[in-house]
SETOR-961147 format. One record per residue: x negated, y negated, z of N, C-alpha, C, O in turn. Coordinates in steps of 0.02 Angstrom, whole numbers. Atoms other than C-alpha are relative to their C-alpha. Layout:
N
NODE    n.u    n.v    n.w   ca.u   ca.v   ca.w    c.u    c.v    c.w    o.u    o.v    o.w
NODE      X      Y      Z      X      Y      Z      X      Y      Z      X      Y      Z
...
This chain:
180
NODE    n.u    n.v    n.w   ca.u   ca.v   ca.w    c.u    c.v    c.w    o.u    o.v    o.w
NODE     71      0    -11    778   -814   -218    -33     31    -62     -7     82    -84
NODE     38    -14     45    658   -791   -353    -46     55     18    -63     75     73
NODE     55    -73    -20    545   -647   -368    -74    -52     31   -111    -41     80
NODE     78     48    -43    392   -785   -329     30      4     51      0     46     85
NODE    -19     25    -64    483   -826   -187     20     51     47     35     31    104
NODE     -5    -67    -19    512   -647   -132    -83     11     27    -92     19     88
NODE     58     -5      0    323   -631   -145    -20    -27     49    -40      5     97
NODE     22     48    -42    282   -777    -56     22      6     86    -13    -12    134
NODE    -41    -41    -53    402   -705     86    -51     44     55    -67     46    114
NODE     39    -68    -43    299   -561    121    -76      4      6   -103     59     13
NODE     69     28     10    114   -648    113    -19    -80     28      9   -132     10
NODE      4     71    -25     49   -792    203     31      3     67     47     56     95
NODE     -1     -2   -100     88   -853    396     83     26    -13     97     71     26
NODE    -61    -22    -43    284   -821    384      2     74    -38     58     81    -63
NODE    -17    -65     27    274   -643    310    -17     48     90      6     99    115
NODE      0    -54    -74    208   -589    495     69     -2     47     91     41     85
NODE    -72     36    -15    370   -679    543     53     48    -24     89     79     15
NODE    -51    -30     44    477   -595    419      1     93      7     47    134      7
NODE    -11    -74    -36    421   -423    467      1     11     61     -2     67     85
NODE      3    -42    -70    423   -432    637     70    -25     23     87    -26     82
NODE   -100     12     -4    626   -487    620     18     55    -17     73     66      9
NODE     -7    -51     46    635   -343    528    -25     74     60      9    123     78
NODE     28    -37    -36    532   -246    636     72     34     63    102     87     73
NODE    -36    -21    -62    639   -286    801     58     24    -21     87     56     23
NODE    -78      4      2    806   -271    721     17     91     15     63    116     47
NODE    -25    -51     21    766    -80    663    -31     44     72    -10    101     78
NODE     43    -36    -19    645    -27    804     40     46     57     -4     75     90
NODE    -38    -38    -27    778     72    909     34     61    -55     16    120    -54
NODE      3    -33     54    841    148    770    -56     35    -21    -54     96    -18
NODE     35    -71     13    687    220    711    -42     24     35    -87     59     12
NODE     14    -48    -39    640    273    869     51     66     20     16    106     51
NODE    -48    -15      6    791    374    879      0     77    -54     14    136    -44
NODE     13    -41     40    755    453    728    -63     47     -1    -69    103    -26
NODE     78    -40     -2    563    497    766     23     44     36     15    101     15
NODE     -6    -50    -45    638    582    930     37     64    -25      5    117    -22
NODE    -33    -31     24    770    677    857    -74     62    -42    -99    115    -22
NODE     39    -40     50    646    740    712    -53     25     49    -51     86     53
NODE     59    -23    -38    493    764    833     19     25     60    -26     64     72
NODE    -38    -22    -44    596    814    991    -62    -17     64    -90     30     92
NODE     65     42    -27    460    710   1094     -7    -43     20    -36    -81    -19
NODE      5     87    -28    459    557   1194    -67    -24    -37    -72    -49    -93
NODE     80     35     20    273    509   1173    -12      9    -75    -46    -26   -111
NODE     40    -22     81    251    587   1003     56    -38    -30     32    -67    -78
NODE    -31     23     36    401    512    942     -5    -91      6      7   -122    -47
NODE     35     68      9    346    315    998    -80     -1    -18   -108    -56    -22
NODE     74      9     35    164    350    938     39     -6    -78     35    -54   -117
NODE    -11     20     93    255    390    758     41    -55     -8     21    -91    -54
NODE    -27     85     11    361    235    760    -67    -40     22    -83    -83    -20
NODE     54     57     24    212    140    793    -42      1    -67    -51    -41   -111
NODE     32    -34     58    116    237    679     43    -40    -83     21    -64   -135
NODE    -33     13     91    254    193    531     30    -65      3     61    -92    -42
NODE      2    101     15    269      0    587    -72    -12    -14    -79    -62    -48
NODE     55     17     31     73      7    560    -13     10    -70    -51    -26   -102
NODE     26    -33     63     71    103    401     70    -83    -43     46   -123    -84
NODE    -51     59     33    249    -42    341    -36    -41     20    -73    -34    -29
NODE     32     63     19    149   -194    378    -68      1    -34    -94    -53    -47
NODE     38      2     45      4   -123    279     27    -13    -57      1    -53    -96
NODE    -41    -12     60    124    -95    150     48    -55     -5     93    -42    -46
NODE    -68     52    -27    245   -259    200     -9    -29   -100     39    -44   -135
NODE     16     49     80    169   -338      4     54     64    -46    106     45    -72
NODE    -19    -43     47    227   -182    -92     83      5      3    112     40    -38
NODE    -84    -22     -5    430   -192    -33     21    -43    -40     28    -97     -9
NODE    -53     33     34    518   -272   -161     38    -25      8     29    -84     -6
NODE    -57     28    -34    667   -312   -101      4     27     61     12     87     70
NODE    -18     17    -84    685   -343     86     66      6     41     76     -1    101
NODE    -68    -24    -31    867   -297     99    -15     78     17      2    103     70
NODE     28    -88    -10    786    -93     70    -43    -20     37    -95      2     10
NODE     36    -21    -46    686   -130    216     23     69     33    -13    119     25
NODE    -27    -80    -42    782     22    320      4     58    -54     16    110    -23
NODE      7    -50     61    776    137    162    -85     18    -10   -108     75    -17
NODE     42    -38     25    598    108    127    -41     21     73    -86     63     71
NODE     16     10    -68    560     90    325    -12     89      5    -65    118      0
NODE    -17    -59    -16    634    269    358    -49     61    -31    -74    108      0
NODE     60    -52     15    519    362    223    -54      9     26    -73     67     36
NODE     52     14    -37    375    303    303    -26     35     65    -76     69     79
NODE    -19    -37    -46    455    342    469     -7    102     -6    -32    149     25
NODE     -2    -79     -1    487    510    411    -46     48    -11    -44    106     10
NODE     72    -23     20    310    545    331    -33     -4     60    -65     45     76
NODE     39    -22    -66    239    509    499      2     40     38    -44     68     68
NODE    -13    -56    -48    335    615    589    -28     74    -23    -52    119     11
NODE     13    -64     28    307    749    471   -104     30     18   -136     81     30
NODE     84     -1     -8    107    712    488    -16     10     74    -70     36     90
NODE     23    -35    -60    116    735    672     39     86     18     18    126     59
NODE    -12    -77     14    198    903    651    -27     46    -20    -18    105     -6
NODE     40    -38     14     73    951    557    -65     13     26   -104     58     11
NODE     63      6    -36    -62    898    673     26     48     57    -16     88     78
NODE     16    -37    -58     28    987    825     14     43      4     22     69     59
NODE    -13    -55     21     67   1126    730    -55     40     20    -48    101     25
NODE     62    -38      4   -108   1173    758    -29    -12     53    -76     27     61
NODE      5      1    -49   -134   1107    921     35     19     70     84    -15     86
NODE    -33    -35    -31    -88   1214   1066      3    -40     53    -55    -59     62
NODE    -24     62    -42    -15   1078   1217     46     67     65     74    122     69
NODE    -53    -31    -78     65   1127   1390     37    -57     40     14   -111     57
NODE    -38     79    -43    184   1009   1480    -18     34     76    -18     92     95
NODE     40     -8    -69    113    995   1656     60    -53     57     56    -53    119
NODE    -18     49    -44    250    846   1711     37     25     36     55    -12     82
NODE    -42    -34    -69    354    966   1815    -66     13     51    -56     -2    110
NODE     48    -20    -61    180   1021   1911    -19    -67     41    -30    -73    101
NODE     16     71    -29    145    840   1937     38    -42     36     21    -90     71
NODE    -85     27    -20    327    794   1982      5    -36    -14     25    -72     32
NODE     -5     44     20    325    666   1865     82      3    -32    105     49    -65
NODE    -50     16     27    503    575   1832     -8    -25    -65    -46    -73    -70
NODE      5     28     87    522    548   1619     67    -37     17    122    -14     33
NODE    -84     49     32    652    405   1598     11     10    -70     -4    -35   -110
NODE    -26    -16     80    705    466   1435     75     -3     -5    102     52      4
NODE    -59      7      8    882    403   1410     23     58    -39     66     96    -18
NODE    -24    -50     65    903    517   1255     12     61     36     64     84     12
NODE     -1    -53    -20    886    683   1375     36     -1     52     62     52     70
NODE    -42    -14    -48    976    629   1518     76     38     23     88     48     82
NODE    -60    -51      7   1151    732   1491    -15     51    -40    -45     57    -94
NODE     -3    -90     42   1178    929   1464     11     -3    -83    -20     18   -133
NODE    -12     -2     71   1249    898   1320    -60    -39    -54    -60    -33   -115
NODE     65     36     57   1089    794   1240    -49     72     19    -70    104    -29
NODE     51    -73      5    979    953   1300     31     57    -53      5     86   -100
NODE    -13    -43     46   1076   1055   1224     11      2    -47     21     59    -69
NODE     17     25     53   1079    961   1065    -80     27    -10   -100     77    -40
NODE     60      3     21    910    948   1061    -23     77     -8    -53     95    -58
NODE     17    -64     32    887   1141   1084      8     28    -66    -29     64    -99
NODE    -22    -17     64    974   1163    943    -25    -39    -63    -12    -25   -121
NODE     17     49     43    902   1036    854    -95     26      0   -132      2    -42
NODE     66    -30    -30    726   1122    915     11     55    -57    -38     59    -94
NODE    -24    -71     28    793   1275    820    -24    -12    -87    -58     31   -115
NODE      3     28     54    786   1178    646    -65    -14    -47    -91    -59    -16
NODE     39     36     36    653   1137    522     -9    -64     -5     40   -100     -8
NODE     -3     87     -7    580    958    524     22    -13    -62     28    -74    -57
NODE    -33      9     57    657    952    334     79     -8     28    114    -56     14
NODE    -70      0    -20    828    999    423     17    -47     52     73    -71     61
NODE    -42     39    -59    823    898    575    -14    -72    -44     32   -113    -44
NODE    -38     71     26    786    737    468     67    -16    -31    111    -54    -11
NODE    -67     -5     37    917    767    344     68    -12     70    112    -56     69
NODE    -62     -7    -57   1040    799    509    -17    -54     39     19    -66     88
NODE     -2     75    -54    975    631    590     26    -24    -45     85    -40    -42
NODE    -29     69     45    992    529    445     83     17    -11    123    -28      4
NODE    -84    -26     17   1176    616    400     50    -35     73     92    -79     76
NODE    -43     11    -69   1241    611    590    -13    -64     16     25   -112     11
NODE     39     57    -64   1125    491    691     -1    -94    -48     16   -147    -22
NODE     -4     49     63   1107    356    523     74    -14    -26     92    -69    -48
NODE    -58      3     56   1279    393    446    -17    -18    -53      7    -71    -71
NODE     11      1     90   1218    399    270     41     35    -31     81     69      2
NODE    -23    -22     50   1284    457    136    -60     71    -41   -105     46    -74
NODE     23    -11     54   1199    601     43    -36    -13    -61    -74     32    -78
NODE     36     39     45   1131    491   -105    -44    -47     24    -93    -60    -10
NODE     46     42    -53   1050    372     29    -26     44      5    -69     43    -39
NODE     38    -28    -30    979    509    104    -86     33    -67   -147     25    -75
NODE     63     20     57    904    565    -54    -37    -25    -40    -70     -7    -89
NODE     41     67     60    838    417   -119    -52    -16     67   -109    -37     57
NODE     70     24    -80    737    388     84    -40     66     -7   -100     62      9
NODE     60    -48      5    663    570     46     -9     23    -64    -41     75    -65
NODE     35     -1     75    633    576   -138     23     60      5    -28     93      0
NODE    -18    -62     17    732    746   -142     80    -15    -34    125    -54    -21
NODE    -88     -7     33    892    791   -257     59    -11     54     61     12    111
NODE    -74     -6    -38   1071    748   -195      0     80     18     -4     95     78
NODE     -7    -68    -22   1082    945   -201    -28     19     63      1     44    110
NODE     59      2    -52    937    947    -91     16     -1     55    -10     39     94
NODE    -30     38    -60   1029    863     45     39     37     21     36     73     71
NODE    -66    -61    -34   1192    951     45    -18     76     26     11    102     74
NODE     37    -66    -17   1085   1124     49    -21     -7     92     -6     26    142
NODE     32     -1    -64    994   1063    192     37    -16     55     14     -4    110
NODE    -59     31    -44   1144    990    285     20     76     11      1    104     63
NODE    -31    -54      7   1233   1156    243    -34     53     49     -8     71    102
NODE     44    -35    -57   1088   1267    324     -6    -20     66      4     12    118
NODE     -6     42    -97   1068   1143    479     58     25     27     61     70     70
NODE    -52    -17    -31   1218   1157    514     36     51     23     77     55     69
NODE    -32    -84    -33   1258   1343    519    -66     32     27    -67     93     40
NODE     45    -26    -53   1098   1367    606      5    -26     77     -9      5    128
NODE     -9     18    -53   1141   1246    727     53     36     59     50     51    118
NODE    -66    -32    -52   1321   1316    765    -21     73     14     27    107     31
NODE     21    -71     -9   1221   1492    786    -39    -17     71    -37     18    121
NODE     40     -1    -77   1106   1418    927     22    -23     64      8     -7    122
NODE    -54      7    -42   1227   1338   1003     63     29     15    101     -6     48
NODE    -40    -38    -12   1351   1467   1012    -39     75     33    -15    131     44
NODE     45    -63    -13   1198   1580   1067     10    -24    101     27      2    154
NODE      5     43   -103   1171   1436   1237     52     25      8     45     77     41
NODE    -53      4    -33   1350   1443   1260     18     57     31     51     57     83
NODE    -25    -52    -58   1360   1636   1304    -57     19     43    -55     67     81
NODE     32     -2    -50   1209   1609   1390     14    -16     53     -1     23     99
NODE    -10     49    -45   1264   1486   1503     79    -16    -28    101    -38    -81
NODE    -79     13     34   1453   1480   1505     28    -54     30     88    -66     29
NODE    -32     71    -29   1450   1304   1604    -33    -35    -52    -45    -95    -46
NODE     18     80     59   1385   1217   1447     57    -13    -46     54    -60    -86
């Protein structure tokens, strides 16, 4: 394929086509990742919509269409980061136990995913992406820092810290609760 023909791809009637193949293939995946990073049902499918709206603004500017999930994920990850910073500052109460509302949230249904997620609660949104994309992605290190524009070093640091903060909060649950 020619670079015209690359172009032509991502502009005109089949480019809505071409991203929304693209769209479905990844859209579990980077819901997955919003949750993880945002630890949030609702907040984490508002930012996957949020960063399939902000990628089909942007669908002209991808170059090559094989780095869809590379440049997908920054996007992804800038959103999440932008609602972190919005509810950083907004003070929220969960009310769905007073209401007795059932959440179907697959992701939370076993001890062991709560108690991930506590620990994953524990983390910096710098650390819990890095520890999605590493674990939840299986990347590589050099992937990872090429989806957040930070040094290879960068990565391993932040892996390195996640990770011995994690085994600290989860070795904190465990003599809390000695059936986890």
């Amino acid at each position: 394929m020619t670079s015209g023909e690359a172009t032509d791809a991502r502009s005109g009637p089949s480019a809505a086509d071409a991203f929304q193949a693209l769209a479905d293939e990844h859209l579990d995946a980077a819901y997955r990742l919003a949750r993880i990073i945002l630890r949030d049902q609702a907040e984490a499918e508002d930012a996957t919509h949020d960063a399939f709206l902000q990628a089909w603004r942007k669908w002209s500017t991808l170059r090559d269409p094989d780095r869809f999930e590379a440049w997908f994920d920054r996007i992804l990850v800038n959103a999440c980061r932008d609602r972190l910073r919005v509810s950083s500052r907004r003070v929220t109460h969960d009310i769905s136990g007073e209401l007795g509302l059932a959440i179907a949230d697959p992701y939370a249904a076993t001890l062991e995913r709560d108690t991930i997620e506590q620990g994953l609660a524990a983390l910096s949104p710098d650390h819990r992406a890095v520890v999605a994309l590493r674990y939840d992605r299986d990347l590589p290190a050099d992937e990872i820092a090429r989806r957040l524009d930070i040094p290879v070093g960068t990565v391993h640091s932040r892996i390195h810290y996640a990770l011995r903060k994690l085994h600290e909060v989860l070795d904190g649950l465990a003599l809390e609760d000695p059936t986890r």
